[in-house]
C-alpha positions as CSV (number, residue, x, y, z in Angstrom):
1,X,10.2,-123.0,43.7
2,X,10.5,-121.2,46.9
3,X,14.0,-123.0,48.4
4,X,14.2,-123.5,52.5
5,X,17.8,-122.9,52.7
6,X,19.8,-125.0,55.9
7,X,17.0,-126.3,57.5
8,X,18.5,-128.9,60.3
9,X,22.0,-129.0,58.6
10,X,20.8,-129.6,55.0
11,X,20.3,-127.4,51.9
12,X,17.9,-127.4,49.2
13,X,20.0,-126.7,46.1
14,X,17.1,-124.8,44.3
15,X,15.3,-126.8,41.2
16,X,16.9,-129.1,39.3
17,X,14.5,-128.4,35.9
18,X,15.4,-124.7,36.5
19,X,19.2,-125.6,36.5
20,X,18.8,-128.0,33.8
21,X,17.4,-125.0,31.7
22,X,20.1,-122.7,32.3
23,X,22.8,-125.2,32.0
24,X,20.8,-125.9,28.2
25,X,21.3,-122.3,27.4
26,X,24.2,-121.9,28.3
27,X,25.5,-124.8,26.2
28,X,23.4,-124.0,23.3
29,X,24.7,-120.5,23.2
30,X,28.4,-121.7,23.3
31,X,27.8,-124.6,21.0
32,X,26.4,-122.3,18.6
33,X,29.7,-120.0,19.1
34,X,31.9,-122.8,18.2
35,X,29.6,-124.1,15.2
36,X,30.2,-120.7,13.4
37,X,33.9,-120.7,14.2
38,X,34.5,-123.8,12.8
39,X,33.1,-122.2,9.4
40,X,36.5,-120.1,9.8
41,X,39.0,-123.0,10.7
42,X,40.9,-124.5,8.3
43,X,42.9,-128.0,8.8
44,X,46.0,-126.0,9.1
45,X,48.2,-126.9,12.4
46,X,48.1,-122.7,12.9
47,X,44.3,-122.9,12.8
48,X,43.4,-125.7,15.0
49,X,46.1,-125.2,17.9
50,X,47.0,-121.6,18.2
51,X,43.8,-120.1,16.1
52,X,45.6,-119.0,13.4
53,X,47.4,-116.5,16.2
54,X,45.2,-113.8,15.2
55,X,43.4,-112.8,18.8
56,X,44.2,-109.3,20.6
57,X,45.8,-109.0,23.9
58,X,42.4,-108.5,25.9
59,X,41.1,-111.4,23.8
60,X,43.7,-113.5,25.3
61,X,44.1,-112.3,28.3
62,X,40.3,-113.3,28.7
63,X,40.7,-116.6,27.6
64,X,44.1,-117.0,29.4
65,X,42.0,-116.2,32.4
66,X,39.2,-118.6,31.6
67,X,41.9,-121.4,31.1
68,X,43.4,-120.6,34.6
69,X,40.7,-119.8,37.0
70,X,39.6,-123.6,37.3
71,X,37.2,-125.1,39.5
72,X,39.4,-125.5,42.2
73,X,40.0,-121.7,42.4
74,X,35.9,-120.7,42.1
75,X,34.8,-123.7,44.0
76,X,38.0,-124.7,45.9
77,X,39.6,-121.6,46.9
78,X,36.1,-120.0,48.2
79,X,35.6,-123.0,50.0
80,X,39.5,-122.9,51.7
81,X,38.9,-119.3,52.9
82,X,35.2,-120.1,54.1
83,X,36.6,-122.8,56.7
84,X,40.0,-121.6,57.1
85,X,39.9,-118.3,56.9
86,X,43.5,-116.4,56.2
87,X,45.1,-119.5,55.5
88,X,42.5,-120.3,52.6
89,X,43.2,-117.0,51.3
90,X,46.9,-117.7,50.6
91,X,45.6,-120.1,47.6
92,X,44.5,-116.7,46.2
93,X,48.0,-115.1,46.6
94,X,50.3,-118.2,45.5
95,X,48.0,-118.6,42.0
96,X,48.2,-114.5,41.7
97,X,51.7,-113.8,41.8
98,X,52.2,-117.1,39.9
99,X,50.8,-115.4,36.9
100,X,53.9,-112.5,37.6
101,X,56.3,-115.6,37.4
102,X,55.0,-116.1,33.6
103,X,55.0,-112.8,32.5
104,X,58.5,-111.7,33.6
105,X,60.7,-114.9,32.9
106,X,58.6,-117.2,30.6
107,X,55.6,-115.2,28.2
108,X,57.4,-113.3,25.8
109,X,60.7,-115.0,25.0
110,X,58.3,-118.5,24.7
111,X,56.3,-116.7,21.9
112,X,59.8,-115.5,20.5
113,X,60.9,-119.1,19.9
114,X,57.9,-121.3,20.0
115,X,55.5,-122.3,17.7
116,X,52.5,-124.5,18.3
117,X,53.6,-126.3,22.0
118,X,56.3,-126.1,24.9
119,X,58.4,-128.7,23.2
120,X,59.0,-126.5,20.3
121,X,60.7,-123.7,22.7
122,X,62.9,-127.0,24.2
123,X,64.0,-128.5,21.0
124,X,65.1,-125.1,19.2
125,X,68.7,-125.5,20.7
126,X,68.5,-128.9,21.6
127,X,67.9,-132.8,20.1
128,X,64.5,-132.6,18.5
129,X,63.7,-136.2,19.1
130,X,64.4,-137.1,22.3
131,X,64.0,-133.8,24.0
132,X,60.1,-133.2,22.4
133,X,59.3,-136.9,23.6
134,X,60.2,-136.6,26.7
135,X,58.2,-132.7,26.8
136,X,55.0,-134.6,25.4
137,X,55.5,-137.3,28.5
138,X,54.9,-134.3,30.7
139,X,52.6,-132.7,29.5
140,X,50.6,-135.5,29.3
141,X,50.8,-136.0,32.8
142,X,50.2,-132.9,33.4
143,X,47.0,-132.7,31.4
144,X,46.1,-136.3,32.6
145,X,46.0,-135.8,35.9
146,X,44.0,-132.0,35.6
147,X,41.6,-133.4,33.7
148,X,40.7,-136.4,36.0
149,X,40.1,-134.0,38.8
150,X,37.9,-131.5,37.0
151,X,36.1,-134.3,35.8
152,X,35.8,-136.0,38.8
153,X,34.5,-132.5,40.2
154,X,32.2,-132.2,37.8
155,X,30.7,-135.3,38.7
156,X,29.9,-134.3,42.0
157,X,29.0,-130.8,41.4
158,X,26.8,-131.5,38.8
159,X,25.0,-134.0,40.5
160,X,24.1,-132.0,43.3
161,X,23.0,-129.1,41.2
162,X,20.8,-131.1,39.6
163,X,19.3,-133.6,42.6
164,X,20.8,-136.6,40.7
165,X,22.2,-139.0,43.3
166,X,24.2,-142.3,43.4
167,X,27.5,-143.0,41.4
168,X,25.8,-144.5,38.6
169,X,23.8,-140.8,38.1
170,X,27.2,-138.9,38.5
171,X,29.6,-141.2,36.9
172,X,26.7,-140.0,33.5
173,X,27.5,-136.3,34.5
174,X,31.1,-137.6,33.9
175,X,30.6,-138.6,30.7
176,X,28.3,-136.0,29.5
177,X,31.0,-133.2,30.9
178,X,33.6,-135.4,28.7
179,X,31.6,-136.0,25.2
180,X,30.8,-132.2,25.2
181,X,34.4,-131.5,26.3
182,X,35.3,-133.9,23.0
183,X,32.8,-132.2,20.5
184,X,34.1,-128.6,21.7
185,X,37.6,-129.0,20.9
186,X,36.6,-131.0,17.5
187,X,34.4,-128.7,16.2
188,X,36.1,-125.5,16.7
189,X,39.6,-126.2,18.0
190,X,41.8,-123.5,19.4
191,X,39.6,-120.4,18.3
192,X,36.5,-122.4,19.4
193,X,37.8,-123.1,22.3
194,X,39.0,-119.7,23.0
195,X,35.7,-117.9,22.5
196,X,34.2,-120.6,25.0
197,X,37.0,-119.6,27.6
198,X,36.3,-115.9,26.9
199,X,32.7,-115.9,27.8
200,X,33.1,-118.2,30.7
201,X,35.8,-115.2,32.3
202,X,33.5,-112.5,31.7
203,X,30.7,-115.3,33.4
204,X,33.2,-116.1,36.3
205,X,33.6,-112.6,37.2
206,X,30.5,-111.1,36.9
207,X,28.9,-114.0,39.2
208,X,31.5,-113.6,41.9
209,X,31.1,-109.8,41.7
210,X,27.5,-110.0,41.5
211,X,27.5,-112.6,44.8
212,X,30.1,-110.4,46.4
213,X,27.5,-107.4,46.4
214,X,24.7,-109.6,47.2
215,X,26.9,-110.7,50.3
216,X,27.3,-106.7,51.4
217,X,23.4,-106.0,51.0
218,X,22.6,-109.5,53.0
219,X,24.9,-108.1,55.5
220,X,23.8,-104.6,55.5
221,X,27.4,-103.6,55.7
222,X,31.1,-103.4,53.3
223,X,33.9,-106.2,53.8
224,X,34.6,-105.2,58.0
225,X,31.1,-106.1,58.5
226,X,31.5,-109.7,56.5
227,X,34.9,-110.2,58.6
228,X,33.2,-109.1,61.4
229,X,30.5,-111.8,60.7
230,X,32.7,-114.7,59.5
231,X,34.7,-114.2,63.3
232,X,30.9,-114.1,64.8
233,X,30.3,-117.5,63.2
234,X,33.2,-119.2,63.0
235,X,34.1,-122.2,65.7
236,X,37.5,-121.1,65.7
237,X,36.8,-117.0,66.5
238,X,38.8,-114.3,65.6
239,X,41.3,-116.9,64.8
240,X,40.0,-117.4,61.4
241,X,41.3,-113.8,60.6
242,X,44.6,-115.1,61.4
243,X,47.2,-117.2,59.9
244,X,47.9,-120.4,61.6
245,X,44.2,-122.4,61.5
246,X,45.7,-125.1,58.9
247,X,49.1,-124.9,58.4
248,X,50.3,-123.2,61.8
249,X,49.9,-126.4,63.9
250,X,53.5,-128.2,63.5
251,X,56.6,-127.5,62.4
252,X,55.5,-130.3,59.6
253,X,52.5,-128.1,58.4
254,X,54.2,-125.3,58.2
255,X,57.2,-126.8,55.7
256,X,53.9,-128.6,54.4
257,X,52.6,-125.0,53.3
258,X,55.8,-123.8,51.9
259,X,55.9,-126.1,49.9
260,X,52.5,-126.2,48.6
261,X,53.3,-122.4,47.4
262,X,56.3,-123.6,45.6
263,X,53.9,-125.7,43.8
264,X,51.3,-123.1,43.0
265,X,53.7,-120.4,42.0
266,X,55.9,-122.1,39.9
267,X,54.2,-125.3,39.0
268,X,51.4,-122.5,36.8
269,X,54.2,-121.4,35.0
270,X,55.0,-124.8,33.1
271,X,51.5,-125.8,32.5
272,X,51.4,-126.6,28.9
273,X,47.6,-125.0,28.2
274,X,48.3,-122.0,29.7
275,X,51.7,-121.4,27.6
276,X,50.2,-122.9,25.0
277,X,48.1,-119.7,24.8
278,X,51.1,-117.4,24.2
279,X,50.6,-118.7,20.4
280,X,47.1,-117.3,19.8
281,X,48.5,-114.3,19.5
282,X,50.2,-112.4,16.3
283,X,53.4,-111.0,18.6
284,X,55.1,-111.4,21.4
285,X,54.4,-108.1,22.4
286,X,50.7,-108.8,22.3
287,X,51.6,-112.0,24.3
288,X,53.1,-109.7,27.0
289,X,49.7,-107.5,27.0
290,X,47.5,-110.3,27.1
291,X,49.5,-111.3,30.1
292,X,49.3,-107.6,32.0
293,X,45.0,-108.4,31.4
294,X,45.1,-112.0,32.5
295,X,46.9,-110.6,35.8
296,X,44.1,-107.9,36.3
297,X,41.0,-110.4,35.6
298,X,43.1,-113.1,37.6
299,X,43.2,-110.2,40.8
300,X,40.0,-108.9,40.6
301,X,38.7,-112.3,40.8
302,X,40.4,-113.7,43.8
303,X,39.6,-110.4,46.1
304,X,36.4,-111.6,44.8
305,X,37.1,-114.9,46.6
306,X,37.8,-113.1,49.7
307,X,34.6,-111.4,50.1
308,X,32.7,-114.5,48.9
309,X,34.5,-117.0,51.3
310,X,34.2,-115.3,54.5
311,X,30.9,-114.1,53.6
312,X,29.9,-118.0,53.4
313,X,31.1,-118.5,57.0
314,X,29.0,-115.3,57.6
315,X,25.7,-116.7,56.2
316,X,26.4,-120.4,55.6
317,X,28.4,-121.4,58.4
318,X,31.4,-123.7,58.3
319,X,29.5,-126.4,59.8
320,X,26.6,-126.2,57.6
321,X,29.3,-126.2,54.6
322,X,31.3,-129.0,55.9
323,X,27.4,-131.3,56.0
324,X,26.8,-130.5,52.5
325,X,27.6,-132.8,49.7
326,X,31.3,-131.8,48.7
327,X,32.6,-129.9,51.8
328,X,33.9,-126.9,51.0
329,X,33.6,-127.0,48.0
330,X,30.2,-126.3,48.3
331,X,30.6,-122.7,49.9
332,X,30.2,-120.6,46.5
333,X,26.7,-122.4,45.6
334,X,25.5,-122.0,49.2
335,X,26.3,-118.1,49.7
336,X,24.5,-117.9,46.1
337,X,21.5,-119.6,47.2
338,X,21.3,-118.1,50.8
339,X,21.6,-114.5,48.6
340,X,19.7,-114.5,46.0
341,X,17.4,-117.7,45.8
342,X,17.0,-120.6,43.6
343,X,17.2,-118.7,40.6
344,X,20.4,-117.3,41.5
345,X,21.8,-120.5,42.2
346,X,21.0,-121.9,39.2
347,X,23.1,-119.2,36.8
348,X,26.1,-119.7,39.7
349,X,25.8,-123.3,38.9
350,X,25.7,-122.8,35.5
351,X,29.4,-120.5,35.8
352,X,30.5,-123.8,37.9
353,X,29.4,-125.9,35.2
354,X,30.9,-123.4,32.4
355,X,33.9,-123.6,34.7
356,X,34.8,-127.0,34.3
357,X,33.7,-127.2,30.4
358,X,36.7,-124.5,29.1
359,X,39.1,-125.8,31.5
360,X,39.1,-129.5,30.1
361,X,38.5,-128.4,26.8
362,X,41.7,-126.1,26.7
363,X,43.6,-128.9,28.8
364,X,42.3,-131.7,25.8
365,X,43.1,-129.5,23.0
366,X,46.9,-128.5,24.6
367,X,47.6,-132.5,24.8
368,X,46.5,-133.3,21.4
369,X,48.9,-130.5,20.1
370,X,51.5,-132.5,22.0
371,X,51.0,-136.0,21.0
372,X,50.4,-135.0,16.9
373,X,52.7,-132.0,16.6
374,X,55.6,-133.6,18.8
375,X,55.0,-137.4,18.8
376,X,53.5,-137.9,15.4
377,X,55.2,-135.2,13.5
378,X,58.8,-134.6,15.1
379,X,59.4,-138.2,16.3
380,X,57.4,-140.7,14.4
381,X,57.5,-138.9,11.1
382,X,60.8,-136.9,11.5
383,X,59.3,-133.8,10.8
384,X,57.5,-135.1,7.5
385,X,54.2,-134.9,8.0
386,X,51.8,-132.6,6.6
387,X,49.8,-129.9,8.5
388,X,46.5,-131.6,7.9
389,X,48.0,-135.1,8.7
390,X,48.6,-133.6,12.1
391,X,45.3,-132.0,12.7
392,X,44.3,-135.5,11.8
393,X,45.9,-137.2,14.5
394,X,45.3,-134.5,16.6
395,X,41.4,-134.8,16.6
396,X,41.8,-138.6,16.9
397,X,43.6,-137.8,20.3
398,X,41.0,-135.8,21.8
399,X,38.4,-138.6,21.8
400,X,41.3,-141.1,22.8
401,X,42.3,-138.4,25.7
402,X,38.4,-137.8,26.2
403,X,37.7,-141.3,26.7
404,X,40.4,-141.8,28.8
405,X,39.4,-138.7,31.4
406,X,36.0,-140.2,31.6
407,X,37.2,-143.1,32.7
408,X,39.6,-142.2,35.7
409,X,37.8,-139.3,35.8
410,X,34.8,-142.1,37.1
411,X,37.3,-144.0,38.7
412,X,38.2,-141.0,40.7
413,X,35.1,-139.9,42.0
414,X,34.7,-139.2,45.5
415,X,38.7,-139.0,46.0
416,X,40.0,-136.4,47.2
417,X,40.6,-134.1,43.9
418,X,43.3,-132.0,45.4
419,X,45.6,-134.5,45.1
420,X,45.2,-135.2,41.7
421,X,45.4,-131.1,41.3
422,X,48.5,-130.9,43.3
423,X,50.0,-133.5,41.8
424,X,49.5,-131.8,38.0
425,X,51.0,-128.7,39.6
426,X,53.9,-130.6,41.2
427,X,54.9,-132.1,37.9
428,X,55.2,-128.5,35.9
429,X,56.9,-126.8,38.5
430,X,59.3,-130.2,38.9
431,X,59.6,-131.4,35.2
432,X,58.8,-128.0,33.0
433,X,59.8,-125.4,34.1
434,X,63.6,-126.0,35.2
435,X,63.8,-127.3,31.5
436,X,62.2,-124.3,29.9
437,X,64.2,-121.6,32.4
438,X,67.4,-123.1,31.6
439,X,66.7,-123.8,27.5
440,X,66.1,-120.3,27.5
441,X,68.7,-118.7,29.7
442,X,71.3,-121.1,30.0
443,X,73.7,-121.3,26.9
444,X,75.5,-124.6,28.5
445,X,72.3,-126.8,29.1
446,X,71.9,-129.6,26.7
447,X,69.8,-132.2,25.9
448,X,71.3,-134.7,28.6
449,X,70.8,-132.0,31.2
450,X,66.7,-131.3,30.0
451,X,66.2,-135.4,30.1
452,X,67.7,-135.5,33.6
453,X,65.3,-132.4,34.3
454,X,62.0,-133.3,32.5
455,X,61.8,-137.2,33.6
456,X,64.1,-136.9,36.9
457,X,61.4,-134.3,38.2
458,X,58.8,-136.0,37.1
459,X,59.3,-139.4,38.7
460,X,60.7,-137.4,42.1
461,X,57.4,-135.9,41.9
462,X,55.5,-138.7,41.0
463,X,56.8,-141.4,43.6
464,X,56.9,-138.9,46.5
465,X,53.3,-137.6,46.2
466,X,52.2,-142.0,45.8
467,X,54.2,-142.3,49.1
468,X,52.5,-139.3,51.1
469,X,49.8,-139.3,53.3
470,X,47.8,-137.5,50.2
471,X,47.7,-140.8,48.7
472,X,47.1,-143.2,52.4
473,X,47.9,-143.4,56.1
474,X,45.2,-140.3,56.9
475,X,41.5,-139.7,57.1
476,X,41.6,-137.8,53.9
477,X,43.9,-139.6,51.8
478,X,43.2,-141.3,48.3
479,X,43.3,-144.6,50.3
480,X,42.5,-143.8,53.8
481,X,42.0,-147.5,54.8
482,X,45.7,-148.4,54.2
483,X,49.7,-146.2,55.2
484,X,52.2,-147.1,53.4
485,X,53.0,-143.4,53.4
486,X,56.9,-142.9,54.1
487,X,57.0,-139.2,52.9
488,X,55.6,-136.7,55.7
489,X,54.6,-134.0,53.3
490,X,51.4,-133.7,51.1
491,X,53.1,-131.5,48.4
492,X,56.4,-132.9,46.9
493,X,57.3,-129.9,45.4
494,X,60.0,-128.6,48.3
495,X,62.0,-131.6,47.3
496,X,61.0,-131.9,43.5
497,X,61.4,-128.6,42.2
498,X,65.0,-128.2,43.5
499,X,65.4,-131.9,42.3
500,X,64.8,-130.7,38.9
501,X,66.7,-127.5,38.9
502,X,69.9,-130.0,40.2
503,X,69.4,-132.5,37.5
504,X,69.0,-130.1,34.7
505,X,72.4,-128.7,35.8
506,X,74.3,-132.1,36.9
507,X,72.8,-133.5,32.8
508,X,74.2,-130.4,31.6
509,X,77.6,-130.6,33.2
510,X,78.0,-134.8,32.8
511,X,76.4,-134.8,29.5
512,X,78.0,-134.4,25.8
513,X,77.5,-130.9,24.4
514,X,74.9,-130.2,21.6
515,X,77.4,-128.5,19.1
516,X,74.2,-126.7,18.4
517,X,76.0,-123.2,19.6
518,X,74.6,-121.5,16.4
519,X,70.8,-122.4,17.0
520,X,71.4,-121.8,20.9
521,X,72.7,-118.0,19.8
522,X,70.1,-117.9,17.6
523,X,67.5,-118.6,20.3
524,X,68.8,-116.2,22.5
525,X,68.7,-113.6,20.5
526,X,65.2,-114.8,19.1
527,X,64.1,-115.2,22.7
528,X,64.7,-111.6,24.1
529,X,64.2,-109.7,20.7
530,X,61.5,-110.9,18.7
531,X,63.9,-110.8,15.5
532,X,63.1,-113.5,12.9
533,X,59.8,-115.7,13.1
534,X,59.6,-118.8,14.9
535,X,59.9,-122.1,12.4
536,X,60.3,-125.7,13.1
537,X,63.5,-126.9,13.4
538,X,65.3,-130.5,12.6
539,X,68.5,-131.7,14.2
């Protein structure tokens, strides 16, 4: 098929049989991956949720990469600097030096101390009971609420890939995305699920490098000539080289934009898949290396972004990318098909679609670990349950948690999906990570002061994004029809992450101590030497 590309504002999306095909490969290729994994997985906890913690750094610094890089940062991110230029780009450098927030402070003293989840780094020193319920709340949420916006995306991408329209037609895409998302995770848990976000990295990058060079060669020039073209074709000029296009316009935008980088930088570092991914490996050394690779991949890519987003307003057009079905986050797939054809755009979509697949499956499989390891296990049973009981329960939660996705994930379509990103973010920046950072370097925090943190930062996060214009009161809220928006800013996090810092300390301070000094020496020790091998504990 011979695609006419933007033809009076539209854009033929290339064949839908042809993408079909590659998307059928591509899942018959990983499917077979996972099949012969799960030959190799036992019903042991340290098979199923950390892989039995036997991958090298590179290994895991791929998959680490394919857990991060999401479809908001392909699709979303592209499509930020495509329309708004240097302030789109800043996505790319809040997510980046995010990852430098988890090596230094968080990567190797978590693999120290932990075991399968975040709650067994928080309970170590502290009440088991309460503390890992109120850790499986959040991550929960967090999971939740990521999962419902890939899904929601996947929905829409999908459906335009393949010419399906209508909500009944995406609303299947949903629930295909979610079954295979369910069969993944049950068939080859964590080592499955590894291998799947290993070759989708090594698919992410090579597609964004191959459509960054495709971009030059359309061009006939290196990255001046793209800016150069972008400023040509932009409405806004030379401006879009500039900072200011989105966030410079008020005083309120610009506190808006801090505090979405407070988000992104430190909400990455307490999101439990991605630190549940320090326990794939044998070491916390290794943890550290696969880190130092996840940081490389994660860089390369988003330069990658940089060429690929303004060379979109180059060749696309913000306009033309603004028409097409999903905005901007349409930008990637139109540069791809303006390059290199409908073929081309089929194995792009197929990286979208592969995009989406590892990143719900290693969100599913990190929230199944929660509820069985830390509700089932530490609270329900008291610790009593055997390994294979957990996997157990574990597996029965990722069709619950599956189901669940598909159906707000339905629900959600056509919303706007940043919101339900931002708010995932919000919560681990506001909820996780004071908790962890003070558990780990804070020999007075208690368990009051991590209840205060974990649930006080979550519902300050929680009840400020429902009453922001995010969720009504503007043209591109959840609810644009009805304001009762009270909060100004579309990113709690300014307010909430200092909200959970405060509480974690005021708990800490008000609160009864642990008289748990020799497990919080222990831990410390533990935490910054390696010395001894982490083991559940029971207080």
């Amino acid at each position: 098929m011979t695609s006419t590309f933007f033809a009076q504002g539209t854009v033929d999306t290339g064949n839908p049989v042809l993408n079909i095909s590659i998307f059928a490969i591509f899942i018959a290729v990983t499917m077979t991956i996972v099949v012969r994994t799960s030959r190799s997985t036992s019903q042991k906890g340290t098979d199923f949720y950390t892989g039995g913690g036997a991958f090298s750094g590179w290994q895991n610094g791929l998959a680490i990469s394919g857990d991060y890089l999401s479809a908001a940062a392909f699709l979303g991110v592209t499509g930020a600097i495509a329309l708004y230029g240097y302030d789109g780009f800043v996505y790319s450098i809040g997510f980046l030096i995010a990852l430098l927030v988890a090596l230094v402070l968080v990567a190797e003293p978590l693999r120290n101390t932990g075991r399968f989840t975040m709650a067994d780094v928080l309970s170590f020193r502290l009440k088991q009971r309460p503390v890992r319920t109120a850790a499986a709340v959040t991550t929960l949420s967090v999971s939740l609420f990521y999962l419902i916006a890939q899904m929601a995306g996947a929905g829409g991408l999908v459906s335009l890939l393949l010419g399906i329209g209508g909500k009944a037609a995406q609303a299947g895409v949903v629930a295909v995305v979610g079954v295979l998302m369910i069969i993944y995770v049950l068939v080859g848990g964590m080592k499955g699920t590894t291998y799947v976000q290993m070759i989708k990295a090594v698919l992410l990058v090579s597609g964004s490098l191959a459509i960054s060079l495709m971009t030059f060669w359309a061009l006939k020039g290196g990255f001046n000539t793209v800016l150069e073209g972008a400023a040509a074709t932009h409405p806004q000029g030379a401006d879009v080289l500039g900072p200011g296009l989105r966030y410079g316009k008020s005083t309120l935008t610009k506190i808006d934009f801090i505090s979405l980088g407070i988000a992104c930088v430190m909400g990455t570092a307490g999101l439990p898949h991605v630190l549940m991914r320090f326990y794939t490996v044998p070491s916390a050394k290794v943890a550290r290396n696969s880190m130092t690779w996840t940081i490389g991949i994660v860089a390369l890519f988003f330069l990658l972004t940089v060429i690929m987003g303004f060379g979109a307003a180059a060749l696309v057009g913000p306009e033309t990318i603004k028409a097409a079905p999903g905005g901007g986050n349409s930008a990637v797939l139109l540069l791809a098909a303006k390059v290199g054809g409908s073929f081309f755009m089929a194995i792009v979509s197929a990286i979208g679609f592969a995009t989406i697949l590892a990143v719900v499956a290693g969100l599913t499989i990190s929230a199944s670990a929660s509820v069985a390891h830390d509700l089932y296990n530490s609270v329900l049973r008291k610790g009593q349950a055997t390994e294979e009981e957990q996997v157990r329960v574990s597996r029965i939660t990722v069709v619950v948690i599956g189901v669940l996705s598909i159906v707000l994930g339905i629900g959600a379509m056509g919303q706007n999906i940043a919101f339900l990103v931002t708010l995932a973010l919000a919560i681990a920046a506001s909820a996780n990570l004071p908790t962890i950072l003070y558990s780990l370097y804070w020999r007075k925090f208690n368990t009051t002061g991590a209840l205060f943190s974990m649930y006080g930062g979550l519902i300050t996060a929680v009840v400020l994004i429902i009453f922001s214009p995010a969720v009504s009161g503007a043209e591109t809220s959840m609810f644009s029809g009805v304001d009762f928006a009270w909060f100004p800013l579309t990113n709690p996090a300014i307010i909430s992450v200092p909200a959970g810092f405060i509480l974690g300390a005021i708990g800490s301070i008000v609160g009864k101590p642990d008289n748990l000094q020799l497990q919080a020496s222990e831990m410390e020790v533990r935490s910054l030497t390696g010395v001894g091998l982490a083991k559940p504990v029971s207080h």
